[in-house]
N, C-alpha and C positions, 0 to 999 in steps of 0.2 A: 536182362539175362544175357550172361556171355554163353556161347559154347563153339569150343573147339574140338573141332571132327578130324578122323584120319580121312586119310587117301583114299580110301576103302571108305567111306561115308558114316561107318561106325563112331557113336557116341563118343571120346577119349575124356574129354571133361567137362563140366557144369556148374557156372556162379553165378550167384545170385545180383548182379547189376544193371537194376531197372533205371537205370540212371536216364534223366532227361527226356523222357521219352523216347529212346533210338533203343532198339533190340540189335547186337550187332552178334553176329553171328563170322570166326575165323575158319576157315577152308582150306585142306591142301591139295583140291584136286578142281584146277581149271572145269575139265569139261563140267564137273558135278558143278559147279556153279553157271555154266553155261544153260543147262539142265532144266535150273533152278529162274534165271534172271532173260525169262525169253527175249525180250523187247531189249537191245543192246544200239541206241541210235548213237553215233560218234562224234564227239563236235572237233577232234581232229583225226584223222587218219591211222595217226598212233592208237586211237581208242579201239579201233576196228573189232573183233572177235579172231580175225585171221591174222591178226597180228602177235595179239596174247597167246592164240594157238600156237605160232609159229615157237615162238620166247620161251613157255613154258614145256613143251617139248623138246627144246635143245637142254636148256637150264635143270629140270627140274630131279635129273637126276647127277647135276655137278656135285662136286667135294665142297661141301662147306654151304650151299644154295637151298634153305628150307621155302615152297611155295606157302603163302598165306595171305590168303587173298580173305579182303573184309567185308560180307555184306550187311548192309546192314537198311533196316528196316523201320518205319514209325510204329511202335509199339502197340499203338492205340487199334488202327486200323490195321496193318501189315504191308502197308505200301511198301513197295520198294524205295528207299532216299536215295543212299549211292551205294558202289560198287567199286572195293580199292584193290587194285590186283599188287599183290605185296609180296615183297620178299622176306627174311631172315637170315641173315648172315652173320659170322663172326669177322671180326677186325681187330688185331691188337686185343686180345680177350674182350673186346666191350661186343653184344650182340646188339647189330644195328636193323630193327624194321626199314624199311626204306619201297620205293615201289620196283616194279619188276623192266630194270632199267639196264644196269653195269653198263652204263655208255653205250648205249645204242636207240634206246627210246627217247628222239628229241624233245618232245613236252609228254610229262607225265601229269594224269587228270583224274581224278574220279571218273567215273559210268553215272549220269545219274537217274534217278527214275523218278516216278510221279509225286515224290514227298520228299525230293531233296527240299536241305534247307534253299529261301530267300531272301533270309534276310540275317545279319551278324550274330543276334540272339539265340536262334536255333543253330545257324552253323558252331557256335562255343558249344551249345549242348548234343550236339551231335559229335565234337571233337575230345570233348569229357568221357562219353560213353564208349569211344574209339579207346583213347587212354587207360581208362578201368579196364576194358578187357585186354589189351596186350600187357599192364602188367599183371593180371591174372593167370596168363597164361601157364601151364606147367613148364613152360621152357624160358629159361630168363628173357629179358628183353631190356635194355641197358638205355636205349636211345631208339626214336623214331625220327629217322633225317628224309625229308621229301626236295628235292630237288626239279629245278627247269620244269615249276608248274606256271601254267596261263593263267593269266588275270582275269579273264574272258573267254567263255563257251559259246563261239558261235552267236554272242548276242546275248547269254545267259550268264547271269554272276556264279563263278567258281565257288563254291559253300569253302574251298579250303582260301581264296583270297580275302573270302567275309571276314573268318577271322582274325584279322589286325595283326596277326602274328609272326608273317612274313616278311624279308626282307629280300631287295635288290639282288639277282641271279648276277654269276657272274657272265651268264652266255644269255642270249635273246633271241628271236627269232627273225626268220628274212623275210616278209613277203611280198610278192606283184600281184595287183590286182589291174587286170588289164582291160576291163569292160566287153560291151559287147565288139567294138572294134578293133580288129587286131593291130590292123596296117598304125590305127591313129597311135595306140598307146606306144607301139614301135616309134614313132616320131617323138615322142618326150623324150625319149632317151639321149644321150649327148649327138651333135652331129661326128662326131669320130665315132665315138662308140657303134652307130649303125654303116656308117661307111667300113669300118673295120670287120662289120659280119658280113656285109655283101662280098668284102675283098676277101674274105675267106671262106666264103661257100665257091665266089669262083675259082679260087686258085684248087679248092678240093675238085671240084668237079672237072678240072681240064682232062683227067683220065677219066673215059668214057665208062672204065666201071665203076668208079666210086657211087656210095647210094650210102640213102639215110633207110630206116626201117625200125618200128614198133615191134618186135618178134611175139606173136601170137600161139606160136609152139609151143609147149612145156620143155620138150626135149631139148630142142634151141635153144632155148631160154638161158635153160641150165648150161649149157655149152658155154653162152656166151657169159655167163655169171665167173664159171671157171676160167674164161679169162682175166675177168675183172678182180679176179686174186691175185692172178699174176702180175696185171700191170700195175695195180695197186700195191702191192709189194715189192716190187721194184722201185716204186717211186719212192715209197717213204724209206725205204733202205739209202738210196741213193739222197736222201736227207738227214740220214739218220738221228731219224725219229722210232721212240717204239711204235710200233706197230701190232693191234690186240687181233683184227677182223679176218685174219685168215687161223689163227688158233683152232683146235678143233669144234669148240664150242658155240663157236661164234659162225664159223662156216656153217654149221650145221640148221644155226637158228636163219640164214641166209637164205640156203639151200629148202629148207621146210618154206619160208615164204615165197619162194619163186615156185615149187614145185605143187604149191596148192592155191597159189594166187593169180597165175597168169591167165588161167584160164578163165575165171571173171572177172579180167579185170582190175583188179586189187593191189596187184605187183605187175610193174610195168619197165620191162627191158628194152631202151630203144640200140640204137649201134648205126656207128657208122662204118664204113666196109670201102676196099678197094679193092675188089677182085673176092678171094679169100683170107684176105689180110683186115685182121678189126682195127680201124684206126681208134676210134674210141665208144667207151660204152656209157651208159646212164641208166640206174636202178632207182625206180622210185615207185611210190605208194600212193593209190586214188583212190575217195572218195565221193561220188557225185563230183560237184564243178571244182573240187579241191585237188589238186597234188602235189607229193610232197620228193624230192629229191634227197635220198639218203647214199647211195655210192656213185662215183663218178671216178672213171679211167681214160687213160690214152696211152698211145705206145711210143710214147716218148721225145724225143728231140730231132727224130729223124722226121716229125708233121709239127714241128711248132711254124713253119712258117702259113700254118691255116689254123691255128690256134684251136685243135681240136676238140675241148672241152668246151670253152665258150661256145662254139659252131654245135654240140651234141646240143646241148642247153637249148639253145637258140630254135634249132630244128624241130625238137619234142614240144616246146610251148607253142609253135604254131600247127605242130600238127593236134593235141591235144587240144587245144583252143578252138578250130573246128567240130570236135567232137565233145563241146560242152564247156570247157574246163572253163575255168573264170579266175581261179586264183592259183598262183604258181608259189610255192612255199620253198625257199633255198636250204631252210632249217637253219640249226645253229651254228655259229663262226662268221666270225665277221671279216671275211677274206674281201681280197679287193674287186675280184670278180665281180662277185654279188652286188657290189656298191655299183659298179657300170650295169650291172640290167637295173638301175632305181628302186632298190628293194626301199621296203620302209619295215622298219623293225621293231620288233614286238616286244612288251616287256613279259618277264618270267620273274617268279620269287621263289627264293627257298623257306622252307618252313625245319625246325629241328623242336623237339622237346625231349627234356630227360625221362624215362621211363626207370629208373631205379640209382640209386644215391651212385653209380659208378657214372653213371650216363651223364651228370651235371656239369665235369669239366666240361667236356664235349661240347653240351649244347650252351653253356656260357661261351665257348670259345666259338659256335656256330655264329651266336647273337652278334659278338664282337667281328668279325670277318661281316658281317653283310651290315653291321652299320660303318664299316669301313667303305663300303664301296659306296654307299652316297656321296661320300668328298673323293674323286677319282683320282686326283693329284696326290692325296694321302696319301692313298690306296697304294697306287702307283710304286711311290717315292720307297714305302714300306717296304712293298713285294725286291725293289731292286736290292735295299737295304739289308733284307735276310735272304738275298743270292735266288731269289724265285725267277723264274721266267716271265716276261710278259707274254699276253696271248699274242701268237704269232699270225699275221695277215699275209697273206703270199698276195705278189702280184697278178 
C-alpha cells in the first residue's frame, strides 16, 4: 500500500502496492513524521532530527521545493525499515525526487529502524516498493537521483549500497580517527605539518588577547555565525567563485541550526578572537564521539601569517578530543588542507533510476557519468575535453 498525505496529515491519495513486503507510506510534513518514527539513532550527524528540523524549515516553503519524505515499513509486522527524508523538485521540466540535500547535507543516508533490510534481496524489494509508490504518486516524478551516500552505517550495511546499483561519487568523505591519545595521533602527522601548528599558535598568541573559545551562548553564537557570512563571502568573491550559503534560504537553514542546536550540543561554534576582532570561525556538527566540520572562516590575508584556519581546526579537535570526541570528519572536498591533518577518505555512491519514460535520458546519462569515474584518467581527460572544470584543491 502506497499513501500520500498532506502537510495537514489528511488522506490525499491511496494505491494499492503490496509490493515485497515494505508498506511505504510518502509525507510532507517533517515534524508529523518525527511524530510517528520515535526512535531516530544517527549513524552520521547529518541524520540527526535537528538537522532535518533545521533543512525542512528553511526549505520547505522554497519556490519550486515539495518535502517528501518516505517511510516505510515491513508490511507483515509494522516495524519500521527505513526513513528517506526526500525532496521534489522540478529541473529542466524533468521532476527529480532526490533527498533533502541542495548542497549542504554532506552524506545523505536512510534513518533505519528495526526491519531495515540486511541483506541485497530485501534491499531490491524494499527499492521496488519505494519505486511503485513515487511513480504512483499524483504528482509526476520523472527521476529519483540520490547523491553522496555511505557505503557504511556506522558498522551497519546501508540497504541503499545493498543494492548493486550504485556507482562511484564524485566527492568522498575526510576522516581522523585519533584514538584515545591525543598528543600520539598528533605525532603521525608530517613533522612540518606539526611544527607548522606550534609556529602558528605562537605567533597568534604573542598578543596577550588572542584566545580560542567553543561559544556556548545561543546569542553569541549567532553573532559569530554572522560573521562567518561575511568572511566567507568575501573570500569566495575574492575567488570568484559562486557563492549559494549566504542566499536567504540557505542563511536561514544556518541560522535554524545554530539557534536550536547550541544549546545541546549539536551545533558547535568555536572562534578565534584578538581582542574584539574574530580572527577566524569554525561551524560544525556532533554526535556522541563524532564531529563533523561544515563552515570555516578567517579574516583574511591580514593573519595568514598564523594560518588561521588550519590553527581553528587544530584547536577544536583538541579541545573536543577532551570532551569525548573520537573522530573528526573534514566532510566532502578534497582540499589540501585536509590531506595535512591525515584524513583517510571515505567512499560515497550515487544511485539514479528513471521513474517515467521522460526520466530515462537522465538516468542513462547518470549510469554513464559514474561508470566514467571508475577510469579517472578518462574521466579526467573527458571533463577537460567538454571545457568542464576539474575539482578544485586549494592549498
Amino acid at each position: 500500500m502506497t499513501v500520500l498525505t498532506t502537510s495537514a496529515g489528511q488522506l490525499a491519495a491511496r494505491s494499492t502496492s503490496r509490493a515485497a513486503g515494505f508498506r511505504v507510506e510518502l509525507l510532507r510534513d517533517w515534524k508529523q513524521v518525527l511524530a510517528r518514527w520515535h526512535d531516530i539513532s544517527p549513524f552520521t550527524p547529518f541524520q540527526h532530527p535537528q538537522w532535518y528540523d533545521a533543512w525542512y524549515a528553511a526549505f520547505a516553503g522554497a519556490e519550486g521545493i515539495e518535502p517528501l519524505i518516505a517511510v516505510v515499513t515491513d508490511t507483515s509486522t509494522g516495524e519500521p525499515a527505513v526513513l528517506l527524508p526526500l525532496i521534489r523538485r522540478e529541473q529542466d521540466n524533468i521532476a527529480i525526487v532526490e533527498f533533502a540535500d541542495l548542497d549542504l547535507t554532506d552524506y545523505n543516508a536512510p534513518i533505519l529502524g528495526s526491519a531495515a533490510p540486511c541483506d541485497a534481496r530485501a534491499a531490491r524489494m524494499l527499492w521496488r516498493s519505494l519505486l511503485s509508490a513515487l511513480r504512483r504518486m499524483p504528482e509526476k516524478a520523472d527521476l529519483i537521483r540520490l547523491r553522496k551516500v555511505p557505503v557504511d552505517l556506522d558498522g551497519r550495511p546501508n540497504p541503499l549500497a545493498l543494492l548493486g546499483a550504485g556507482g562511484p561519487c564524485a566527492l568522498n568523505g575526510n576522516l581522523v580517527t585519533s584514538g584515545e591519545d591525543y598528543d600520539a595521533w598528533r605525532h603521525t602527522l608530517g613533522r612540518t605539518v606539526r611544527k607548522e601548528l606550534e609556529r602558528n599558535w605562537r605567533v597568534f598568541t604573542r598578543d596577550p588577547a588572542a584566545s580560542f573559545a567553543i561559544i556556548t551562548d545561543t546569542s553569541e553564537a549567532l553573532r559569530i555565525l554572522s560573521i562567518t557570512e561575511v568572511q566567507q563571502g568575501e573570500r569566495m568573491q575574492s575567488l570568484g567563485l559562486n557563492y549559494i550559503l549566504n542566499d536567504e534560504t540557505c542563511a536561514a537553514f544556518y541560522r535554524n541550526l545554530v539557534r536550536d542546536g547550541v544549546g545541546n550540543g549539536y551545533a558547535l561554534v568555536s572562534v578565534l578572537t584578538v581582542g574584539d576582532e574574530v580572527v577566524a570561525t569554525l561551524l560544525g556538527i556532533r554526535t556522541g564521539s563524532r564531529y563533523v566540520m561544515i563552515r570555516i572562516s578567517n579574516a583574511g590575508e591580514k593573519w595568514s601569517n598564523c594560518s588561521p584556519g588550519r590553527l581553528i581546526i587544530e584547536r577544536t579537535m583538541a579541545a573536543l578530543h577532551r570532551d569525548g570526541v573520537r573522530e573528526f570528519d573534514f566532510s566532502v572536498g578534497n582540499y589540501a588542507y585536509k590531506r595535512r591533518f591525515g584524513v583517510t577518505r571515505l567512499p560515497l555512491i550515487d544511485i539514479s533510476a528513471a521513474l517515467s519514460w521522460r526520466g530515462w535520458p537522465y538516468a542513462l546519462r547518470d549510469r554513464v557519468v559514474r561508470a566514467l569515474r571508475n577510469y579517472p584518467r578518462l574521466d579526467a581527460w573527458l571533463r577537460h575535453a567538454l571545457g568542464k572544470p576539474l575539482s578544485r584543491e586549494e592549498n
